[in-house]
C-alpha positions as CSV (number, residue, x, y, z in Angstrom):
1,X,-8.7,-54.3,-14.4
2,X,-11.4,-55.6,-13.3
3,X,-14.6,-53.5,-11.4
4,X,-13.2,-54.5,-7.7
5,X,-10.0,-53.5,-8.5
6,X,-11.1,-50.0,-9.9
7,X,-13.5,-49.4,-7.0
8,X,-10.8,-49.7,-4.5
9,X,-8.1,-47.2,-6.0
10,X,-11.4,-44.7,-6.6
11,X,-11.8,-45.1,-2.5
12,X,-8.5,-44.0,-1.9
13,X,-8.5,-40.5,-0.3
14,X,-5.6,-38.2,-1.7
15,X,-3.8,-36.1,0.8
16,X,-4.8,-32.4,1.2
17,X,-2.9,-30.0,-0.3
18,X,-2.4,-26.5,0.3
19,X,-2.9,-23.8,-2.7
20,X,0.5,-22.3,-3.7
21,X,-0.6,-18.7,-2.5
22,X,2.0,-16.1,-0.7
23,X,0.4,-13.5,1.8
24,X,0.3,-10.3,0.5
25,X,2.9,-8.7,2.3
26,X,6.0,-10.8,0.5
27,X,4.6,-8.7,-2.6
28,X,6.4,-5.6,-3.1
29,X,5.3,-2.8,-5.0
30,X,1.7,-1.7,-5.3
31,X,-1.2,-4.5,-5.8
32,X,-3.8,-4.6,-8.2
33,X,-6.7,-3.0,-7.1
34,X,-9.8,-4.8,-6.7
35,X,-13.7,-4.1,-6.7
36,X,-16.4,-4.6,-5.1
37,X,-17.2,-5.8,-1.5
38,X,-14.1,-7.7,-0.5
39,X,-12.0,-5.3,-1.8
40,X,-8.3,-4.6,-0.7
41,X,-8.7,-0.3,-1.0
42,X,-6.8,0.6,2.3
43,X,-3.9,-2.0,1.6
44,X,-3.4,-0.9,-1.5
45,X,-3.7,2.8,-0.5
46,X,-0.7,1.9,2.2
47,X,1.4,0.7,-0.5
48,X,0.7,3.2,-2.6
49,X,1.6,5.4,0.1
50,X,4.8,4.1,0.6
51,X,6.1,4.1,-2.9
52,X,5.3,7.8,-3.4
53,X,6.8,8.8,-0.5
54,X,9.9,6.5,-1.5
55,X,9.9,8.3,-5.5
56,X,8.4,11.5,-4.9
57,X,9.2,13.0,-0.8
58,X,6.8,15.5,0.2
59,X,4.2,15.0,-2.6
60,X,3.6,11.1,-1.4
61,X,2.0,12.3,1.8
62,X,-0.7,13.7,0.0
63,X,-2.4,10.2,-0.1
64,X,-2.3,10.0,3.7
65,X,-3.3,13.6,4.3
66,X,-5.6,13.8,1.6
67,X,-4.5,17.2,1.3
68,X,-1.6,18.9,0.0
69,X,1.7,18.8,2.2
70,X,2.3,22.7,3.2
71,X,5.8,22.1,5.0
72,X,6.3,24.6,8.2
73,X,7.8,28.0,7.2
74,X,10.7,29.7,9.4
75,X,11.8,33.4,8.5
76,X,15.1,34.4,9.3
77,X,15.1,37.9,11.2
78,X,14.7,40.4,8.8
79,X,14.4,43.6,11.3
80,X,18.6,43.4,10.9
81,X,17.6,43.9,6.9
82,X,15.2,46.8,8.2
83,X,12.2,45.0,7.8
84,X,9.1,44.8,10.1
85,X,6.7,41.9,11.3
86,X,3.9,43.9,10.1
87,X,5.6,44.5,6.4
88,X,6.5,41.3,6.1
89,X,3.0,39.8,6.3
């Protein structure tokens, strides 16, 4: 080959393509947690989220609440077992 021949395949522009990347949200499961600035904390929190509540009931809402779950308690009447409002708190 000579130089004009190689000049003109080197001023050939190839075509532009994409990187093979999927959006996060195909992924399932929990990403990988990254640091520093451009960090993905509160997407990773969510999944997180959703996969303990998923495995473990109750106990996953402890990431959203940041507390632990206390479900509501309802007593059944005890004043037919002879018990009292008063005695029972």
């Amino acid at each position: 080959m000579s130089s004009s021949e190689s000049s003109k395949q080197d001023n050939k522009k190839k075509p532009f393509k994409r990187f093979g990347r999927k959006p996060e949200e195909e992924k399932k499961g929990i990403p990988m947690l990254r640091y520093g600035k451009g960090n993905n904390f509160y997407k990773f929190r969510e999944a997180l989220s959703e996969v303990m509540m998923e495995k473990y009931g109750n106990l996953g809402k402890l990431i959203d609440l940041e507390r632990y779950y206390l479900p509501a308690i309802k007593f059944t009447d005890f004043e037919a077992m002879g018990y009292s409002e008063a005695r029972i708190e």
